[in-house]
C-alpha positions as CSV (number, residue, x, y, z in Angstrom):
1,X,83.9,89.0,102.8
2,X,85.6,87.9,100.1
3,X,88.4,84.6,99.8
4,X,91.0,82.8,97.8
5,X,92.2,79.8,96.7
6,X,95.5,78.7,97.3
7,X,97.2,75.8,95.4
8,X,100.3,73.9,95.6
9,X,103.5,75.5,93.9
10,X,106.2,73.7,92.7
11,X,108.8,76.5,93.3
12,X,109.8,80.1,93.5
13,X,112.0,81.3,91.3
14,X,113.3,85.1,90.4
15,X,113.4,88.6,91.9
16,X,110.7,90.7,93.8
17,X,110.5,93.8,95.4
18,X,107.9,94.4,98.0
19,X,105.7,97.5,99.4
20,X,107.7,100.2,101.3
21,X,107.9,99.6,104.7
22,X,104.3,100.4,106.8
23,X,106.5,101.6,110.3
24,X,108.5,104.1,108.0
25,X,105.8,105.5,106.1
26,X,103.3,106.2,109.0
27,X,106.6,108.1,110.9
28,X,107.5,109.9,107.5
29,X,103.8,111.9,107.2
30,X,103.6,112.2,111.0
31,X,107.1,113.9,111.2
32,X,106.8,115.8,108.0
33,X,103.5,117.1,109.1
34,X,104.9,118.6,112.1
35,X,108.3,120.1,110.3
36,X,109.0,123.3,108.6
37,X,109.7,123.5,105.4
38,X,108.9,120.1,102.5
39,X,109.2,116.6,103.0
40,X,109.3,114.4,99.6
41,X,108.9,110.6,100.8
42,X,110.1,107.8,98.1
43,X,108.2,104.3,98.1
44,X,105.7,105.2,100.4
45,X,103.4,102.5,101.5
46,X,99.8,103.1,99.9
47,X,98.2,100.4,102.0
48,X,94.8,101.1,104.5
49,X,96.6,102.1,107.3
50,X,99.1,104.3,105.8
51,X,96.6,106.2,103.5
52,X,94.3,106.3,107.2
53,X,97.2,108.5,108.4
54,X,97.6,110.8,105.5
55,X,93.9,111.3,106.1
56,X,94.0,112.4,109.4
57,X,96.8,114.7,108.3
58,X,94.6,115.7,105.8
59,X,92.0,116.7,108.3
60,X,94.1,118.8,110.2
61,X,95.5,121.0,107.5
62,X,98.3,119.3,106.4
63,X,98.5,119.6,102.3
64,X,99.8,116.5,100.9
65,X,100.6,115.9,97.1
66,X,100.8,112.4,95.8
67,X,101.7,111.6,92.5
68,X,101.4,108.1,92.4
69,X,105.0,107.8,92.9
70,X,106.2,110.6,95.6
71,X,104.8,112.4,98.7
72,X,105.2,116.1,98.8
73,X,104.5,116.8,102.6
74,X,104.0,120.7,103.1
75,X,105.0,120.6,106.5
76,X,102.7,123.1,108.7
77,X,105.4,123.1,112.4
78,X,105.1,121.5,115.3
79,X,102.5,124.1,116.5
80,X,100.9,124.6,112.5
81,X,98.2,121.7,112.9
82,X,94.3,122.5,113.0
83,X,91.5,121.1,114.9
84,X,89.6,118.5,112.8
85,X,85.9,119.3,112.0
86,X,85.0,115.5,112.8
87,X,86.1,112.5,114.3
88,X,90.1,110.9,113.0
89,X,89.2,107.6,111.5
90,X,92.4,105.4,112.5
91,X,90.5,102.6,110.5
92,X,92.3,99.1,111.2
93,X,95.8,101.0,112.5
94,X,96.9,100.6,115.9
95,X,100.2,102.2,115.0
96,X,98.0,105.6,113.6
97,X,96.0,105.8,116.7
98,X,98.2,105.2,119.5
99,X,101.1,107.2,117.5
100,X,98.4,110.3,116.7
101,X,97.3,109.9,120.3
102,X,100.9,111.2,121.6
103,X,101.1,113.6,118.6
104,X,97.9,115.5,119.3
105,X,98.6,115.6,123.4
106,X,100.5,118.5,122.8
107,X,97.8,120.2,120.7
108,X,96.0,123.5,121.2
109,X,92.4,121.8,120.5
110,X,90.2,119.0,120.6
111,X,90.3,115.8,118.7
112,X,88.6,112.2,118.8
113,X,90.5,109.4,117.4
114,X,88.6,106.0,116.5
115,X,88.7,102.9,113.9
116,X,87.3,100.0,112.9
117,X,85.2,97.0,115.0
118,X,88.9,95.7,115.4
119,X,90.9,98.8,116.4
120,X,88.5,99.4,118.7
121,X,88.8,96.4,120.8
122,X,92.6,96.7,121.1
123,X,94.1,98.0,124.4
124,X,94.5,102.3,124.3
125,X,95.4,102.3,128.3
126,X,99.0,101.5,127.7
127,X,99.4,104.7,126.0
128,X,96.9,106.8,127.7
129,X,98.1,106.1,131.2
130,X,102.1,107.7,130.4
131,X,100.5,110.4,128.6
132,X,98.3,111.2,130.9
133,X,101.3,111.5,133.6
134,X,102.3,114.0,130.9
135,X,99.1,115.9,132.1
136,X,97.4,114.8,128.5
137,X,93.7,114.6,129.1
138,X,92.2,112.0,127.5
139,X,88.9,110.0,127.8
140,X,88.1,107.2,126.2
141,X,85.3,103.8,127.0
142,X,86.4,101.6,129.8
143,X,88.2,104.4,131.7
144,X,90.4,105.2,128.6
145,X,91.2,101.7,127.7
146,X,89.4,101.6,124.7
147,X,89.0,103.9,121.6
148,X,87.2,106.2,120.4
149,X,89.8,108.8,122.4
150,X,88.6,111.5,123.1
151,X,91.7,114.5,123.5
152,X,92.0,117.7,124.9
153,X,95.6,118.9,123.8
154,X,97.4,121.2,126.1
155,X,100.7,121.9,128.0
156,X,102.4,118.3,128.9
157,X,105.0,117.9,131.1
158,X,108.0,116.1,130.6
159,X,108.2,112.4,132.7
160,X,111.1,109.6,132.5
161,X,108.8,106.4,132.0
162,X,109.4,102.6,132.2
163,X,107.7,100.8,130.0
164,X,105.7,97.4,131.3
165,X,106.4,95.7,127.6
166,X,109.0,96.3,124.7
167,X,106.5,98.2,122.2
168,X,107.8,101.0,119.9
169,X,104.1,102.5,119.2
170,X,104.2,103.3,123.2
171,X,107.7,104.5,123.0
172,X,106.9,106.3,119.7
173,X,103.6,107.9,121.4
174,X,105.4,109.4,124.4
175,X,108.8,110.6,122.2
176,X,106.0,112.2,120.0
177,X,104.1,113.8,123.0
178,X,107.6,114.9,124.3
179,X,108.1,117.5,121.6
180,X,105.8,119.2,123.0
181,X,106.9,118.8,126.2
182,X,108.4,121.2,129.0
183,X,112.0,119.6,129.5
184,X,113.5,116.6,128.6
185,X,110.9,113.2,127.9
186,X,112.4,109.9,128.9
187,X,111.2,106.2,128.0
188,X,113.2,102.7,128.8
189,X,111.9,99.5,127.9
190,X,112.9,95.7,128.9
191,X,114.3,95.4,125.4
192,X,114.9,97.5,122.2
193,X,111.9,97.1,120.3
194,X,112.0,99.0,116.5
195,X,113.9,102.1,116.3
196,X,112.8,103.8,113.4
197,X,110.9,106.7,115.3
198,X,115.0,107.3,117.0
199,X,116.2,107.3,113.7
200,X,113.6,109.4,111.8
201,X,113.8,111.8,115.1
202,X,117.3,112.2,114.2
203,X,117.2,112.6,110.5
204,X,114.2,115.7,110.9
205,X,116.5,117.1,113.4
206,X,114.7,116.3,116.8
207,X,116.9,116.9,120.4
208,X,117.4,113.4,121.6
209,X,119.8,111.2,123.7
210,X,119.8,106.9,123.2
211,X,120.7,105.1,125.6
212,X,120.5,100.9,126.8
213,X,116.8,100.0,125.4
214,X,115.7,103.7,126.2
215,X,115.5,107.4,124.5
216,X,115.4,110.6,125.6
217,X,113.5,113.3,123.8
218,X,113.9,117.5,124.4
219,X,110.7,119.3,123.9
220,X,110.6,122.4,121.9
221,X,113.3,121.8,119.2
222,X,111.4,122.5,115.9
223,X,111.6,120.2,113.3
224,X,113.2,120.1,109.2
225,X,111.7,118.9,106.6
226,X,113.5,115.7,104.6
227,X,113.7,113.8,101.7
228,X,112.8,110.3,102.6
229,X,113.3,106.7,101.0
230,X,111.2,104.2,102.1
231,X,112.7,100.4,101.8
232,X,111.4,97.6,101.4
233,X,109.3,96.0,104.4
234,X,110.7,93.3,106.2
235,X,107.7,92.5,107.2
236,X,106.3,91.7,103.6
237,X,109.3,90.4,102.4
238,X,109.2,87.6,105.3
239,X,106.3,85.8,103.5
240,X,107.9,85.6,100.6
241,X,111.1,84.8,102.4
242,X,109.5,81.5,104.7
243,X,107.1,81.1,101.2
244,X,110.8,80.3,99.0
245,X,112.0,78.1,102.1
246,X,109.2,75.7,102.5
247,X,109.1,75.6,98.6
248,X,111.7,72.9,97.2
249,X,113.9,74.1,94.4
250,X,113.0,78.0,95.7
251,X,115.7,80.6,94.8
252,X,114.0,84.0,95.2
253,X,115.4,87.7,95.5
254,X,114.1,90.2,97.2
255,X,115.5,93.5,96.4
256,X,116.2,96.6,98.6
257,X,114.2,95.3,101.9
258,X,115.0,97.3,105.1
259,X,116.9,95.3,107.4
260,X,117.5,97.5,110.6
261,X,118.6,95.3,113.3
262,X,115.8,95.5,115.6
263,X,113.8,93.9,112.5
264,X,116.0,91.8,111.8
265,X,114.8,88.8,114.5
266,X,112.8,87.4,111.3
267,X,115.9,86.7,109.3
268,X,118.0,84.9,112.7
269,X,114.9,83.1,113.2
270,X,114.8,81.3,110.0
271,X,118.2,81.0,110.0
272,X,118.4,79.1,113.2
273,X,116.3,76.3,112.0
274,X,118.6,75.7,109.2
275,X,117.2,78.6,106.4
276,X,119.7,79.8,103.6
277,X,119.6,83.6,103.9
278,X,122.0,86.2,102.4
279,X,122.2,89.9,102.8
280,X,124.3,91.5,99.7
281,X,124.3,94.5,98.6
282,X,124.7,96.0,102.3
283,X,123.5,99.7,102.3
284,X,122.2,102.6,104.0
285,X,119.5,105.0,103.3
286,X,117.7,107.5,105.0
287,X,119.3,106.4,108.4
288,X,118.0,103.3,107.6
289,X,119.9,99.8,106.7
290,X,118.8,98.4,103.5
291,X,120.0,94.9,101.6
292,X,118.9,92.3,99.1
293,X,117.9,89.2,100.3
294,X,118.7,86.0,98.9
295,X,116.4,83.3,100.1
296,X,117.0,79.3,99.0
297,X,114.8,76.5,100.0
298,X,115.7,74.6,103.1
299,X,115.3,72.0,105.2
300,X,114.4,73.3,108.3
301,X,114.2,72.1,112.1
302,X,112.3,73.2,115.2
303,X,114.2,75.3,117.8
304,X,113.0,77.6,120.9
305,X,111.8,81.2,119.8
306,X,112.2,83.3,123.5
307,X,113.2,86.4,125.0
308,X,114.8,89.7,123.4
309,X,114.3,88.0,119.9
310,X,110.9,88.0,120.2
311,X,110.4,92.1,120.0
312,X,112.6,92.2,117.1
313,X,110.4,89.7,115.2
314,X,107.0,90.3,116.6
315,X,105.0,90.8,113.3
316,X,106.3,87.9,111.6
317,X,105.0,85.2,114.5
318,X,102.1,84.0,112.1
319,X,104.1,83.4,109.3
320,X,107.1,81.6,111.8
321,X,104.4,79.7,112.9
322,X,104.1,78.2,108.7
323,X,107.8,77.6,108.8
324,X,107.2,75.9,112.0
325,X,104.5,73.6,111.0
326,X,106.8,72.3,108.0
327,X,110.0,71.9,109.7
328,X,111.3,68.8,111.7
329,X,110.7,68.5,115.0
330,X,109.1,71.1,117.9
331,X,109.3,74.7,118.1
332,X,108.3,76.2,121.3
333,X,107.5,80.1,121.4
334,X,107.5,82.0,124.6
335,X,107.9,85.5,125.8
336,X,105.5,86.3,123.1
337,X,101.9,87.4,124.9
338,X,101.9,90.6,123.3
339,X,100.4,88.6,120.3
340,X,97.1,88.3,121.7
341,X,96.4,92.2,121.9
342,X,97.6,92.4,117.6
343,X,94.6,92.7,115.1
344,X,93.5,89.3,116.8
345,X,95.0,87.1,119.2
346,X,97.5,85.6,116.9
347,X,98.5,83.1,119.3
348,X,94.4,81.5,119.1
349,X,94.2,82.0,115.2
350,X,97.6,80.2,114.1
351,X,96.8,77.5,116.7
352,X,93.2,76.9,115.7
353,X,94.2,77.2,111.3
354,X,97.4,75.4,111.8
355,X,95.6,72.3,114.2
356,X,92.9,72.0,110.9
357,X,95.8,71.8,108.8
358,X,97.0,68.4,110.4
359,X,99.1,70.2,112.9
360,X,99.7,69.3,116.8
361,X,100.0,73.0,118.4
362,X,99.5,73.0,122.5
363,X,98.9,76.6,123.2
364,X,100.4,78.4,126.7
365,X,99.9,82.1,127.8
366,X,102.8,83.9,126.0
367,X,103.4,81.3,123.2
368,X,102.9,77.9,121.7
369,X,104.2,74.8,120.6
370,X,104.1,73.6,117.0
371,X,105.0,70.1,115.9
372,X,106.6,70.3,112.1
373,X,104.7,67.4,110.3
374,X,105.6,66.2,106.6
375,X,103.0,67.8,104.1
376,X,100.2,70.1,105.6
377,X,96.4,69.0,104.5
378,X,94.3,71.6,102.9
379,X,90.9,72.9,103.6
380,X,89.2,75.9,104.8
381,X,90.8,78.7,107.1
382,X,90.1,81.7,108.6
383,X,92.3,85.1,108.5
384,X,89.5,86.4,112.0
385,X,90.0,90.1,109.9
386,X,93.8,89.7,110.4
387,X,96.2,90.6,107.2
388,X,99.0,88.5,108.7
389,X,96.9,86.0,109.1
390,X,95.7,85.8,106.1
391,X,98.8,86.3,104.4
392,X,100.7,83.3,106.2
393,X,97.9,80.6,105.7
394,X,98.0,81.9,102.0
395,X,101.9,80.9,101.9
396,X,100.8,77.8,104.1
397,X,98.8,76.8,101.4
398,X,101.9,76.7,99.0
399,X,103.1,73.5,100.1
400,X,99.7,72.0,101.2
401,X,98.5,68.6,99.8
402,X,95.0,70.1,99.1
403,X,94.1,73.3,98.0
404,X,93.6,75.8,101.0
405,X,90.6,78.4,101.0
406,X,91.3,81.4,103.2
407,X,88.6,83.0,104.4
408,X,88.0,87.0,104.5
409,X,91.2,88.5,102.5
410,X,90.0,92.1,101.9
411,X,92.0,92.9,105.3
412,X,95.6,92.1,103.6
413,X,95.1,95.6,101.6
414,X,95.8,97.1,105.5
415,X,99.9,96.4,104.6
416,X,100.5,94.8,101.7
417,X,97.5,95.3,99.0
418,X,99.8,94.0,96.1
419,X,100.4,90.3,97.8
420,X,98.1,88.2,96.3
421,X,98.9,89.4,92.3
422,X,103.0,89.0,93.5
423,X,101.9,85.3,94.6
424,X,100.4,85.1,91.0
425,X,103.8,85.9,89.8
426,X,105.1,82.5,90.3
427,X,102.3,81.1,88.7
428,X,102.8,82.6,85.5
429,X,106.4,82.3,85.8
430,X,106.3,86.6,85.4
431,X,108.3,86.8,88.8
C-alpha cells in the first residue's frame, strides 16, 4: 500500500490536458467489439479499468492493436464473440462488469464475470433483476446480488423498464442486452443520467428512439465500425479545476475536456458558489461536446447541492466535498445516496478525512453537510481503496496548513494513472 505527501502550493499556473475520458473509452471497445468492420479510437484511456475491458475483449476473441497512441478494434459482429476459457476479471470496474453483464446476456455461451475485494462488494442486483426479465440467466452470491456472475447467454426478450435510480451503467446494461433482443428494449429513469452509450449507439449505427430521461433500443440492427476521439475527462479535469479554485493566484487551462451536458453538473456546481469557469473553444467531436476550460481562483460560498444536478455530477462529490470544506459558509448535499454503493461509501470517507482535517461535516442518508472553515490542518488520511478519494484529499492537501499524507494511492492508476506526476507539474513550474 503505498502513499504520498502532499504540501502546500502557492498557485497553479498554465495549461494541462488530462486522460481521455474512462465512460467513453469502456463504450468505444465494447461497441467496436461487437461491430463489423474497424474501429480506430483516439486518446483512449489506458487506466486499470479501461485496460480490464480490453482484456475481457481480449478473452473473447476480439483482436485489438494498440500502439501506444491508437486503438485498432477488429470488430468480430454482434454475434462474432467467443466463450472465454476462464473467468472475466472486471478488476476494480463496476462500469466493465455491470456493462459486460448486459453485453454477454445475449451470448451463445457461458461466461463468469468477477473483480477485485472491492468490486465484489458492490451491488450486481440492479442490473441482474431487468436482465433477467429479459429471460438473461444469471447467478451470482446473495441470490445474484453480488459478483462473481455467473451467465448463461441466450435469446432475451425485449421489456420497457423503469429504472428505481438515475444510473447510466443500468441503462447502458439493458440498451446493450437489447441488441440482442427480440423487439424493441425500453429504459426511463427519474432523471437523465450520462448519455454517452445514446450517443455512441448513434454514431456505430444502432436503431434507437430518445425520449424524456428514457431510450429505446431495436434489437438486431448490426453495428459499423467508427473512428473515435476520446476527450478529455471531466471527471479528471474537475480536480484540477476545484485544485486552481481553492489555490489563490490560480489561472489554469485545461484543454479539450468533454463537456456533454449531462456531465456538466461539476462545472454549475462550482459555479454556483461563486467559481470563475469558462468554456472557449466550443466544439464537437465524435457526437460528443468538447471545450477548454478556463479555471481562476475564487472565492467561494456554500450553497445546497440537490435533485437532478446530482446525477449529472455524481463522480465529482469527493472532490465538491474539498471545495466545500474551503468555501464560506454551509453546503448541504442531498439526493445523493447513490454514493454509498461507489468504490466505497463516499458519503463515510469524505466525512470521516474531511472532520480530521478540522472540518464540521453532519452526515444524513443521501448526503451531508460540510462547514467551509479558513485553512484545512494537515495530517494523515485515508483514500479506503478509492481513486476519487484519494485524488480529492491530494488536492485538499494543496491548501492545507500541514502537509497531508494520503494513505493507499496505487488505486488512482483505476482512472487517472498520470495525476500525481501532473500535480508535480506545478511544482516544477513545467505545467
Amino acid at each position: 500500500m503505498n502513499s504520498i505527501t502532499i504540501l502546500n502550493l502557492s498557485s497553479l499556473k498554465g495549461e494541462i490536458t488530462v486522460p481521455g475520458d474512462k465512460s467513453i473509452s469502456h463504450r468505444s471497445i465494447m461497441l467496436g467489439a461487437i461491430a463489423n468492420g474497424v474501429t480506430t479510437v483516439c486518446g483512449f484511456l489506458r487506466g486499470e479499468d479501461n485496460l480490464a475491458t480490453m482484456a475481457a475483449f481480449h478473452s473473447m476473441g476480439v483482436q485489438i492493436d494498440d500502439d501506444g497512441q491508437t486503438l485498432v478494434i477488429h470488430g468480430r459482429g454482434l454475434h462474432g464473440l467467443l466463450e472465454p476459457s476462464d473467468v472475466v476479471d472486471c478488476g476494480n470496474s463496476g462500469t466493465s462488469i455491470r456493462l459486460l453483464t448486459g453485453l454477454l446476456a445475449g451470448q451463445s455461451f457461458f461466461s463468469v464475470l468477477t473483480g477485485d475485494q472491492y468490486l465484489r462488494k458492490r451491488p450486481m442486483k440492479r442490473v441482474v433483476e431487468p436482465l433477467s426479465r429479459m429471460g438473461a440467466r444469471i447467478l451470482g452470491r446473495a441470490k445474484g446480488s453480488l459478483a462473481p456472475l455467473a451467465i448463461s447467454g441466450g435469446t432475451l426478450n425485449a421489456i420497457g423498464y423503469e429504472s428505481p435510480v438515475s444510473s447510466a451503467q443500468i441503462k447502458s446494461a439493458i440498451m446493450l442486452a437489447g441488441l440482442y433482443a427480440d423487439g424493441d428494449t425500453s429504459v426511463r429513469e427519474p432523471s437523465l443520467s450520462r448519455d454517452h452509450s445514446e450517443r455512441m449507439f448513434g454514431l456505430f449505427g444502432a436503431s434507437l428512439e430518445t425520449f424524456h430521461n428514457g431510450v429505446t433500443v431495436k434489437g438486431g440492427v448490426e453495428l459499423q465500425g467508427q473512428e473515435i476521439r476520446v476527450p478529455g475527462d471531466i471527471s479528471s479535469a474537475a480536480f484540477f479545476m476545484v485544485a486552481a479554485l481553492i489555490t489563490p493566484h490560480s489561472e489554469l487551462l485545461i484543454r479539450n475536456v468533454g463537456v456533454n451536458p449531462t456531465r456538466t453538473g461539476i462545472i454549475d456546481v462550482l459555479r454556483s458558489m461563486g467559481g470563475s469557469i469558462e468554456l472557449l473553444n466550443e466544439r464537437e467531436e465524435s457526437a460528443e461536446p468538447v471545450a477548454d476550460i478556463l479555471v481562476r481562483s475564487s472565492r467561494l460560498k456554500g450553497v445546497r447541492i440537490a435533485g437532478n444536478t446530482v446525477p449529472r455530477a455524481i463522480d465529482e462529490f469527493p472532490v465538491i466535498c474539498v471545495a466545500a470544506a474551503c468555501a464560506e459558509g454551509t453546503t448541504s448535499i442531498r439526493d445523493a445516496r447513490e454514493l454509498r454503493v461507489k468504490e466505497t461509501d463516499r458519503i463515510a470517507a469524505m466525512a470521516v478525512n474531511l472532520r480530521g482535517m478540522g472540518v464540521e461535516v453532519d452526515e444524513c442518508d443521501d448526503g451531508m453537510d460540510i462547514t467551509g472553515v479558513e485553512c484545512l490542518t494537515g495530517g494523515v488520511v485515508e483514500s479506503y481503496g478509492d481513486h476519487r478519494i484519494a485524488m480529492s484529499l491530494s488536492v485538499a492537501g494543496l491548501v492545507s496548513a500541514d502537509a497531508v499524507t494520503v494513505n493507499d494511492i496505487d488505486c488512482v492508476a483505476t482512472s487517472f494513472p498520470t495525476f500525481y506526476s501532473l500535480l508535480e507539474q506545478f511544482r516544477t513550474g513545467a505545467a
